[in-house]
C-alpha angles and dihedrals in degrees: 000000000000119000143206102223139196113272085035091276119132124223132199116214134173114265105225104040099022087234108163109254091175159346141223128198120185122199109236122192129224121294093035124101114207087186084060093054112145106187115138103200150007131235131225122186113152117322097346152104126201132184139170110241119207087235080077092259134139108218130199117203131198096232093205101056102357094241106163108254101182141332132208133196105230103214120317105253143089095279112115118219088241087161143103121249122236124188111210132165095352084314140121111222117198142166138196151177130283121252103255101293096332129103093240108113099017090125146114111214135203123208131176105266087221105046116013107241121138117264098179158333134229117179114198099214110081116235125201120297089019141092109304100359108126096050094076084074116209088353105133100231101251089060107058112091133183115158133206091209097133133078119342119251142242130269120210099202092196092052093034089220132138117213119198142172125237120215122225127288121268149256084044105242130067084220090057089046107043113014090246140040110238099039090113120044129265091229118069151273088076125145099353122248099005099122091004142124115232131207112201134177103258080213102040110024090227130147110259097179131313124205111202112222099183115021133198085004105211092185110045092258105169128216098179103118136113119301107222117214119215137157103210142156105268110227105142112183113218087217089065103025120060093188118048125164123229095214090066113103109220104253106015125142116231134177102230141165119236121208118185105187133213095234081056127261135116119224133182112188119173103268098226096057109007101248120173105253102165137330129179126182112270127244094008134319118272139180088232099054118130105232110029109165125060115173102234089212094049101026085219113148131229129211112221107249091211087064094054137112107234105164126005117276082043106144130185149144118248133176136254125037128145089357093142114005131184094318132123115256110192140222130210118199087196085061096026085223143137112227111210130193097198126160113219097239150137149204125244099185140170132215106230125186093198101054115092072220097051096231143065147189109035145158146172113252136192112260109264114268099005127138107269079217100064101039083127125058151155122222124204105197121182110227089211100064102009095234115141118209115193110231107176134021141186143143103244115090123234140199095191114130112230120247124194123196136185093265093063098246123132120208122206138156129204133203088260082080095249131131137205163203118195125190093251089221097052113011095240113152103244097177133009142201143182125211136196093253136000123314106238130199109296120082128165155164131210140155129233119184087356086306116131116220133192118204129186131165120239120205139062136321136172097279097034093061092058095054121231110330110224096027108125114244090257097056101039125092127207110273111280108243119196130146135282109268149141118239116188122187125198133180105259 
């Protein structure tokens, strides 16, 4: 098992007893700091390891002794390499920040997965004549940033395609950006690919198509999470679904890509070109979502006006924010289902001149009305007919990523230090455990000799160190510290 571990070095441990095999220390120079590393995954293709160091290399790994094999500088500017790593067609895919409101660093990067060199570029902001380019209205072109810095994306190996998500323009606020609110359109596209999916050519790094799900974001709703790749009968049920297209046949299979995005909303587009199939808001529709209109023909999205800033000391509260963070939501192909951790939450937020953002303050609320004990929640939704059942409820918050097996169980951990496993039909714990600190993001599950094993990380991340965001102060308890650790489960 290979491991991302704290002060950006990799280990190597043995799988079945967690015995260290290797280490790996990397020389950082000053400025960096290795404690603040953000990278979200490694990468494994043949005999290699690869990780992104916070220093902005790529770095290949022996992965039987750790022996560095080669390095790369990806690119030269302030952007960090936040991202995951995919490997994908004898490539290295990898994605990172933006320098701080510039275009420098908006970009996805493919690099030969043997030597290191540079394959190609694709920068997620849109510059003149291409693309795109003309929706960022009157934004000189080094100053419109987008970054793919989340989660990494998928790779469909038939179609030779990458599909990734694009976080929210920055700085925050159309007012910051523009000058005025309404100086690009409320309808997308507006500012590509800010909130989009992109489908880009694994060999040329070229754009194949893209569909916006949130355009011109007044309110840093990211939509930089995995793209879930599915073929599946299409049925959506008005009752469950707000936004059908006509152009669906009752009953089709379609290969399709789900995103399910952290400012709320879930979206089904055609996986070959990108076509709108269904979308509903995510987690429920509520009068103070942030994009409330799709046009079912076209499949273009809408932002809700009310929910704007239109002059600065503007507050409101908009929905939704955090819903779902960088965590893992998980498909089953025995369900046909999307398993989703979300915290019912939203955003009361204030436009602010005198931020670099554009805003301040800010904080995640609970949803108005709802029940204080079932802030927290995991949907099941059926990505046949649309329709979400709620399967499991509490009132601490998580930042655990779902994992479904065969066997129709679904493992997830919380920041109350306790993990799971659920039945994957009705959300009954089946199986509980609790561990010296909070369960964050990764969760697995792999087999070594014909054993199944279950992994998840203990410690402290960005959002665990803040507590629950949402939770009133009553409710909320100060944020549960415990150590870094692995904790790895079997059948007896």
């Amino acid at each position: 098992m290979y491991l991302f571990a704290p002060g950006a070095t990799i280990q190597a441990v043995d799988a079945t007893n967690g015995d260290l095999i290797w280490e790996y220390y990397r020389d950082y120079p000053k400025g960096v700091n290795p404690q603040a590393a953000r990278s979200k995954s490694l990468g494994i293709y043949e005999d290699m390891i690869y990780f992104n160091a916070p220093d902005g290399y790529i770095v290949a790994l022996d992965m039987r002794t750790g022996k560095l094999r080669w390095e790369t500088k990806v690119g030269d500017n302030g952007g960090q390499t936040a991202g995951g790593l995919l490997v994908a067609d004898g490539k290295v895919i990898s994605n990172r920040t933006c320098k701080p409101y510039k275009r420098e660093g908006c970009f996805i990067a493919a690099h030969d997965a043997k030597t290191g060199k540079e394959v190609w570029k694709f920068f997620t902001t849109a510059a003149p004549g291409e693309i795109g380019g003309d929706t960022w209205g009157d934004v000189p072109v080094e100053m419109r940033a987008a970054g793919p810095w989340g989660l990494p994306g998928s790779y469909d190996p038939k179609r030779k395609v990458l599909y990734w998500g694009v976080a929210n323009p920055n700085p925050y606020t159309r007012l910051k950006r523009h000058g005025r609110t309404d100086k690009v359109p409320l309808t997308a596209p507006v500012e590509l690919f800010s909130n989009s999916t992109v489908a880009i050519d694994v060999k040329t790094g070229k754009l194949v198509w893209y569909y916006q799900e949130l355009p011109g974001d007044d309110w840093d709703a990211d939509h930089n999470h995995e793209r879930i790749l599915v073929r599946t009968r299409l049925n959506p049920d008005p009752k469950h679904v707000k936004w059908i297209s006509p152009s669906i046949k009752s009953g089709e299979e379609r290969d399709v890509v789900v995103t399910v995005a952290e400012g709320g909303g879930m979206f089904v587009v055609d996986q070959a070109k990108g076509d709108f199939l269904w979308a509903r808001p995510f987690p429920y529709d509520d009068p103070n979502i942030n994009m409330n209109h799709i046009d079912v023909k076209t499949g273009k999205t809408s932002v809700n006006r009310d929910k704007l800033f239109w002059k600065y000391g503007d507050k409101i509260l908009g929905c939704y924010h955090n819903t779902r963070g960088l965590w893992s939501i998980a498909y089953s192909p025995r369900t046909n289902s999307v398993y989703v951790p979300f915290q019912d939450q939203c955003l009361s937020m204030t436009a602010n001149a005198n931020a670099k953002t554009g805003w301040g303050p800010r904080k995640g609320v609970m949803r108005p009305g709802i029940d204080p004990k079932k802030y927290f929640n995991i949907g099941k939704v059926d990505l046949a007919t649309g329709e979400m059942k709620v399967l499991y409820s509490q009132p601490q918050g998580a930042v655990g990523s779902a994992l479904v097996t065969a066997g129709d169980l679904m493992f997830w951990g919380d920041q109350n230090r306790r993990f799971r496993a659920l039945d994957a039909e009705n959300g009954t714990v089946m199986w509980e455990s609790i561990l010296a600190g909070p369960i964050v993001t990764s969760t697995i599950s792999y087999a070594v000799n014909g054993k199944q094993y279950v992994m998840v990380f203990t410690g402290e991340g960005q959002s665990v160190s803040r507590g629950p965001l949402g939770l009133t102060a009553k409710s909320m308890a100060k944020p549960v510290r415990g150590h870094n650790s692995i904790v790895v489960f079997a059948l007896p």
